[in-house]
C-alpha positions as CSV (number, residue, x, y, z in Angstrom):
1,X,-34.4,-29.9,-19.2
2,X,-30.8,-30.4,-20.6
3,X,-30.8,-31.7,-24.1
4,X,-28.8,-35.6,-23.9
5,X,-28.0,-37.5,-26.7
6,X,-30.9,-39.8,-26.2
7,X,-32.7,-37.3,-27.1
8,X,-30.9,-36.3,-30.5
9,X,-30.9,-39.9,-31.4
10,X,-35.1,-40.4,-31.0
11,X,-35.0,-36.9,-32.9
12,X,-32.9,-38.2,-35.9
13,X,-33.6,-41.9,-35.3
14,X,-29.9,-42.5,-35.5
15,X,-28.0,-44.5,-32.5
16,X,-26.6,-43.3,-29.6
17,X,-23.1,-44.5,-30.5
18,X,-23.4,-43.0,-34.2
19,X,-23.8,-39.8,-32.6
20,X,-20.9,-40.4,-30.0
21,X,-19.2,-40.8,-33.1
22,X,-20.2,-37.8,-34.6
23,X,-19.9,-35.4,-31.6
24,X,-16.3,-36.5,-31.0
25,X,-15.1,-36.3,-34.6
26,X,-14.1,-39.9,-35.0
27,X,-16.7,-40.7,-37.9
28,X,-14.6,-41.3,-40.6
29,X,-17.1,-44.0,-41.8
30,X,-20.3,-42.1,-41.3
31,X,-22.0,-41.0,-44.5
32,X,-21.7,-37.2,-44.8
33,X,-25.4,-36.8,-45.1
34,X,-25.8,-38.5,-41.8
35,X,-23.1,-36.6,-40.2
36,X,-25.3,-33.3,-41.6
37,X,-28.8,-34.5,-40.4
38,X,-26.8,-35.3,-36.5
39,X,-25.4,-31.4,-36.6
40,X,-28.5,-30.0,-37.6
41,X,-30.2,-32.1,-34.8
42,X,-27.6,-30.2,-32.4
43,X,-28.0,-26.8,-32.9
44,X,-31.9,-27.5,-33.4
45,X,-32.2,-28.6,-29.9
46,X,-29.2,-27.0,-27.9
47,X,-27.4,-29.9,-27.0
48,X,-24.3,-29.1,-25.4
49,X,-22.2,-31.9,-23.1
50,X,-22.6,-32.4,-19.7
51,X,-18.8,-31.0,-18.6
52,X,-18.9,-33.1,-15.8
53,X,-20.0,-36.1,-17.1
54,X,-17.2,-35.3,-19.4
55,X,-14.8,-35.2,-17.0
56,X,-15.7,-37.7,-15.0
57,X,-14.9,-40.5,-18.2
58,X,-11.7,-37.9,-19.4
59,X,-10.6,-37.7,-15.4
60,X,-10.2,-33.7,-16.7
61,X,-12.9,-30.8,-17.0
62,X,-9.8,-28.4,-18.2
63,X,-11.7,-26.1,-15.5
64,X,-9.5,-23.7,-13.4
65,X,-10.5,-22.1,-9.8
66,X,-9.2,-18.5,-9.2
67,X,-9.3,-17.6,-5.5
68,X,-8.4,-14.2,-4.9
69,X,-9.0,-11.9,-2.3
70,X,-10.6,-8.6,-3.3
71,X,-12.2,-8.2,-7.0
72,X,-13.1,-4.4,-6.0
73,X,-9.8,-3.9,-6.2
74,X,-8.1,-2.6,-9.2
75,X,-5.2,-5.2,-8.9
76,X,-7.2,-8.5,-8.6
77,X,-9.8,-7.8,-11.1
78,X,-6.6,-7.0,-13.4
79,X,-5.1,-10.3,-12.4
80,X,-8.6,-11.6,-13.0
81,X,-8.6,-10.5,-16.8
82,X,-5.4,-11.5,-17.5
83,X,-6.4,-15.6,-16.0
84,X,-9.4,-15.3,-17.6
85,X,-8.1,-14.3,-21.1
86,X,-5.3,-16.5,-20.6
87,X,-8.4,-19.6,-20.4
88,X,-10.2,-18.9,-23.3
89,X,-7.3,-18.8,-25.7
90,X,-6.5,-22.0,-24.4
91,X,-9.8,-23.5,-24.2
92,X,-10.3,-23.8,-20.4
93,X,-12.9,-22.6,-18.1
94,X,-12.8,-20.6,-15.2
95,X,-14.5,-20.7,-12.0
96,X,-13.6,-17.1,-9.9
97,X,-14.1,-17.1,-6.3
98,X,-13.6,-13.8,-4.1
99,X,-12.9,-14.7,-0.5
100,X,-13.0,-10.6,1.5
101,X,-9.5,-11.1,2.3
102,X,-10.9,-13.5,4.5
103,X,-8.8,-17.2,5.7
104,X,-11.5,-19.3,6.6
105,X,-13.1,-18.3,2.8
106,X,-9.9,-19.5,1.5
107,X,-10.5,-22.7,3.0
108,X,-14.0,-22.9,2.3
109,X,-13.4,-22.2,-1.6
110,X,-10.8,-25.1,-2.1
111,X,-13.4,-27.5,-0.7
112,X,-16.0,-25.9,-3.0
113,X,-13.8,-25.7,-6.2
114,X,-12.2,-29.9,-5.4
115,X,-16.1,-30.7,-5.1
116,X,-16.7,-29.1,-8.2
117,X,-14.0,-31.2,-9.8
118,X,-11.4,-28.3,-11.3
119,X,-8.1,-29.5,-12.9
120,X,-6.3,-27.1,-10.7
121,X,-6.4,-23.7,-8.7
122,X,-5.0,-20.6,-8.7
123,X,-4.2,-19.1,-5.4
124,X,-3.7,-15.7,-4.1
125,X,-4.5,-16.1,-0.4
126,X,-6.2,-13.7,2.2
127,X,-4.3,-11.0,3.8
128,X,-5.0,-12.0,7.0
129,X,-3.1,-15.2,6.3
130,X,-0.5,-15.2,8.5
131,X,2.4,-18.1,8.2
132,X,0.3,-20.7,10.5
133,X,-2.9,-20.1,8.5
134,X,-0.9,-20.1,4.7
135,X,0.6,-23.5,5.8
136,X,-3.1,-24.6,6.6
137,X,-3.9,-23.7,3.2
138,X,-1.2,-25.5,1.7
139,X,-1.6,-28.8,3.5
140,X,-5.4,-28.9,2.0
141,X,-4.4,-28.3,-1.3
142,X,-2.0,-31.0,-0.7
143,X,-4.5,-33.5,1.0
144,X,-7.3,-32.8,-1.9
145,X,-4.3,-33.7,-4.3
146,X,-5.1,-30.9,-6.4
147,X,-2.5,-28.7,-8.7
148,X,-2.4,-25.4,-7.4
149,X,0.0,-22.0,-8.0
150,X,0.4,-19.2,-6.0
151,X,-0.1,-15.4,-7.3
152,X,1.8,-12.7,-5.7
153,X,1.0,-13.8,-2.3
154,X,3.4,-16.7,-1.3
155,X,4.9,-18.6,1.2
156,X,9.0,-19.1,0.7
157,X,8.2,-22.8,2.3
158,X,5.9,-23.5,-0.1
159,X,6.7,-26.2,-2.1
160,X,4.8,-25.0,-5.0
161,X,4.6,-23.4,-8.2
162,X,4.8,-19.4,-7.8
163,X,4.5,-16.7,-10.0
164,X,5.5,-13.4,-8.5
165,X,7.5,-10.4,-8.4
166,X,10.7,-9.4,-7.4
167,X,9.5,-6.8,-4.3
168,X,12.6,-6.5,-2.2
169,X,14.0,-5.1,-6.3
170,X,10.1,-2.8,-6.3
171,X,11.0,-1.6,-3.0
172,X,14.6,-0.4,-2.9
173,X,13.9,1.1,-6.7
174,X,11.2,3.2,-5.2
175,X,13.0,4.1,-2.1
176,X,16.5,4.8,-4.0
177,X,14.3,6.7,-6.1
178,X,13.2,9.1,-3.3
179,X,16.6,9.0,-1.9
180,X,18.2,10.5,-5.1
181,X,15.9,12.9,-5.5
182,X,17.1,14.4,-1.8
183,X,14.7,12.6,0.4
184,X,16.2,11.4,3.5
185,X,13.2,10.9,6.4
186,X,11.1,8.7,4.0
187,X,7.7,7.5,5.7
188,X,6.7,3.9,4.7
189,X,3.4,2.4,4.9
190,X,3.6,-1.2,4.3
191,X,0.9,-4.3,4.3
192,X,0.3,-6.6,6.6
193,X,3.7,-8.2,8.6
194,X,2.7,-11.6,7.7
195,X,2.7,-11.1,4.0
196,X,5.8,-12.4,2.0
197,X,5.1,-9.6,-0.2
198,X,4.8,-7.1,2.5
199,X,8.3,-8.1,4.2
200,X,10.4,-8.4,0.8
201,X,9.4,-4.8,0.0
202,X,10.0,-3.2,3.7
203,X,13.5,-5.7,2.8
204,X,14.2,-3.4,-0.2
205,X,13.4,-0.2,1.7
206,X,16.1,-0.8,4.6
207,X,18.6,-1.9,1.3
208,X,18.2,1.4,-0.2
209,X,18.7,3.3,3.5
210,X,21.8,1.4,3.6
211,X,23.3,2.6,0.6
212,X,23.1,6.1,2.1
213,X,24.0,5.1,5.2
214,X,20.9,6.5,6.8
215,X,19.3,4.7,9.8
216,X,16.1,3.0,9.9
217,X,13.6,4.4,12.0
218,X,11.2,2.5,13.2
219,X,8.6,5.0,13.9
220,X,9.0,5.8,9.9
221,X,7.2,2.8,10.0
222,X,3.4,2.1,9.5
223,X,1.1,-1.3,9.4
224,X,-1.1,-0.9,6.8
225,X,-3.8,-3.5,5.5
226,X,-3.2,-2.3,1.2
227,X,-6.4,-0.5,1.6
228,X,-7.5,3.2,1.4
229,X,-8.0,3.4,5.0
230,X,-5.2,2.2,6.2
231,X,-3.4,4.7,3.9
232,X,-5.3,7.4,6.0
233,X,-4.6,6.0,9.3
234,X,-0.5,6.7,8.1
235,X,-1.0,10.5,7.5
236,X,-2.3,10.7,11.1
237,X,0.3,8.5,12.4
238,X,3.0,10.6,10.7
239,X,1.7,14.0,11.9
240,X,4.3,15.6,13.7
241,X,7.2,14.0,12.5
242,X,10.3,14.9,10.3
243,X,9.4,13.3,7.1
244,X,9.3,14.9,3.4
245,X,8.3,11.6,1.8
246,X,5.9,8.6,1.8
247,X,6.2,5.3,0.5
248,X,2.9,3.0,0.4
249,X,3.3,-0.6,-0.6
250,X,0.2,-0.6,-2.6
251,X,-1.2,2.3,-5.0
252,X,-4.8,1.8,-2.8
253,X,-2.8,3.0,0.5
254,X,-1.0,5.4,-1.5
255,X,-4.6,6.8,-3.0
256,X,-5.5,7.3,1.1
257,X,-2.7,8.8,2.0
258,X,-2.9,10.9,-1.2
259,X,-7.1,11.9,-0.2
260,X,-5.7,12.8,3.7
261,X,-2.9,14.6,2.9
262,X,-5.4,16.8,0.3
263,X,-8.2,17.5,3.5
264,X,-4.9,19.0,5.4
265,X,-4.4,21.0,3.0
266,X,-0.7,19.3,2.1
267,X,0.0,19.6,-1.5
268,X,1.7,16.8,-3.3
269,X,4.3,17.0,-4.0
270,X,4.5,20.5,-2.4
271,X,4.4,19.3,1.1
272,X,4.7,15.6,0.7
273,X,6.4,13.5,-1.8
274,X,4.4,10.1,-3.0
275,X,5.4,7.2,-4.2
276,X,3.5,3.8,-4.6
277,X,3.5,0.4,-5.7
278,X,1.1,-1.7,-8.5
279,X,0.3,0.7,-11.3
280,X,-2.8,0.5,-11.6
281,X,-4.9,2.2,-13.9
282,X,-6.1,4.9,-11.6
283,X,-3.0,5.8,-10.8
284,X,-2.2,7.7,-14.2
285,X,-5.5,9.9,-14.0
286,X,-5.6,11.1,-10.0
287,X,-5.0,14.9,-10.2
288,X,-1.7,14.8,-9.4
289,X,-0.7,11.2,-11.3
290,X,1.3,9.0,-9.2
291,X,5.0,8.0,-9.6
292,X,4.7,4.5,-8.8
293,X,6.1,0.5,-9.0
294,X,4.4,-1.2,-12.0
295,X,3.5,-4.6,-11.4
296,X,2.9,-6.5,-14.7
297,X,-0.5,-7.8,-13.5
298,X,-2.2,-8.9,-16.1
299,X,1.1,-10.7,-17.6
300,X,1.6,-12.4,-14.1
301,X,-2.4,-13.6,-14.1
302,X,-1.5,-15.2,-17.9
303,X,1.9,-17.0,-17.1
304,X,0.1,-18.2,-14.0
305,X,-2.3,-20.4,-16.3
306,X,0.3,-21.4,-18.5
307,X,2.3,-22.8,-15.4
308,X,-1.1,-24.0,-14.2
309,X,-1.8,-26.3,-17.3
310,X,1.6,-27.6,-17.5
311,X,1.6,-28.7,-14.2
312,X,-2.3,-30.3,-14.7
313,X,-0.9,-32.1,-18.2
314,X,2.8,-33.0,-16.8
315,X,2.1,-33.9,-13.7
316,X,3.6,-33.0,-10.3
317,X,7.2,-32.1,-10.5
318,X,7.0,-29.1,-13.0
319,X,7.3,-26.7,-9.9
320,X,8.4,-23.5,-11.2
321,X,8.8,-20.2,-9.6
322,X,8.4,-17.6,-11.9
323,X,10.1,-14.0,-11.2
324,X,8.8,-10.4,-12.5
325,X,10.8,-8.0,-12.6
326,X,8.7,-4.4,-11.0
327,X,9.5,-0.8,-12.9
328,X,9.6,2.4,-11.6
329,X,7.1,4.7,-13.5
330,X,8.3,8.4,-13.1
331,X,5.0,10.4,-12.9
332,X,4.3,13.7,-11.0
333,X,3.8,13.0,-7.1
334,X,7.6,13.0,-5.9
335,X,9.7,16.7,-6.0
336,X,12.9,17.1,-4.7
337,X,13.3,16.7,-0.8
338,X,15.3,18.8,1.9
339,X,18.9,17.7,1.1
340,X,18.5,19.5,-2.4
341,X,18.2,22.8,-3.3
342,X,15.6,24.5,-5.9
343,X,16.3,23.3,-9.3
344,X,17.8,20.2,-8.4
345,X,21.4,20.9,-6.9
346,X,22.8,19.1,-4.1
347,X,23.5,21.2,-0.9
């Protein structure tokens, strides 16, 4: 049974309120001695509040709800740490909630966390939310009248505080990048159409082909899901085609393509150049280490709860969208492509 303060004051023989007092540091009158004995009393029998009875009489439980959509993967559990750290030093709790990059979990977890009475919620949504389903999201957040921010994943209607990255800026760096470097059929294998993120990347891609005054092919062009397999399904898409380089929105896809192109026995960047896009921490230690877009993940996941608590403490109008800027990180997966000669020198 939870220790209450009933049951420090028939320990001490004190009052309730005289414990109140001492408990909330507001017992400026209260002989030390008796201030001692109530402390003692405390730790003796493990008392610890009741957060929500707390909150319920303070109307705040300075709890947050992180919803995100995958914690296996490198990126969310990285956004995780840097939300969770981010808490602590700021004395709130946290309440994480991993949906499978499923929707209907996404709804389900908002119920759960507004039942469980959190200040506010942090949101990176499901990858299968599509523009219909993100606006579903939304309107409950809305209707449960609860503070929210979106991570990474947004929706440009949205009006809500954001904190994300600039990918059309991640995307044309990488694909400039390539394009420099001789590249000129670059293979792309982005995430799912729906996503904001997704479609400001391929954005930056086509920006970059501009510049050079290269086409767009659309058969460059593969769906992915950010995921390992989807990363394989690419290699096998782009057998047979013209193309010196690949360019995966995520490092995940990038590590698939990377495993395929290895069981074909294509070297990178021998046979295949490779570029990807979050930096995350496997990326430096694969066997051939991946150039790649750096994401400042952890950062974004510690701004987000800054924006968070102001918003929860100020009140609704504090809306905020807060831009990252990506960087390229040179490692060892892209050579020089087809339009250059050994050595570097343009044809």
């Amino acid at each position: 049974m939870r220790t209450t303060i009933k049951d420090i004051a028939n320990y001490t023989g004190f009052s309730v309120t005289t414990i109140s007092l001492v408990l909330n540091n507001k017992a400026d009158k209260i002989p030390k001695s008796t201030k001692n004995k109530i402390l003692d009393a405390v730790e003796k029998l493990n008392y610890h509040p009741n957060q929500l009875a707390v909150g319920l009489v303070k109307k705040r439980t300075q709890t947050i709800g992180l919803i995100i959509s995958d914690v296996s993967n490198v990126f969310f559990s990285t956004l995780a740490k840097g939300v969770e750290d981010s808490c602590r030093s700021q004395g709130w709790n946290l309440i994480l909630c991993n949906t499978n990059d499923k929707h209907e979990r996404d709804m389900s977890y908002i119920q759960v966390l507004a039942n469980k009475g959190v200040d506010g919620i942090l949101f990176c949504m499901a990858r299968d939310s599509d523009k219909k389903k993100t606006e579903e999201s939304i309107q409950l957040l809305k209707k449960l009248k609860i503070p929210f921010v979106m991570i990474d994943r947004y929706l440009e209607e949205a009006d809500c505080s954001s904190v994300i990255v600039d990918h059309r800026q991640g995307g044309y760096a990488a694909v400039k990048y390539l394009l420099g470097l001789g590249h000129r059929n670059i293979g792309c294998v982005t995430g799912p159409s729906g996503l904001e993120d997704s479609m400001e990347r391929l954005k930056g891609y086509k920006k970059a082909l501009e510049e050079y005054h290269i086409p767009y092919q659309h058969d460059f062009i593969y769906e992915g899901s950010y995921d390992r397999e989807s990363g394989a399904g690419a290699v096998d898409f782009f057998a047979g085609k013209d193309i010196s380089a690949v360019f995966a929105f995520n490092d995940m896809s990038a590590y698939g393509v990377y495993n395929s192109l290895k069981k074909r026995g294509i070297p990178v960047p021998g046979g295949m150049s490779l570029i990807g896009y979050d930096d995350i921490f496997f990326s430096e230690i694969l066997d051939v280490p991946l150039t790649t877009v750096r994401q400042p993940v952890y950062e974004m996941g510690a701004e987000s709860v800054r924006q968070l608590i102001e918003e929860v403490e100020n009140g609704v109008g504090a809306r905020k969208c807060i831009v990252f800027q990506p960087a390229l990180i040179e490692r060892e997966s892209v050579g020089y492509g087809p339009a250059y000669e050994p050595g570097g020198k343009p044809i």
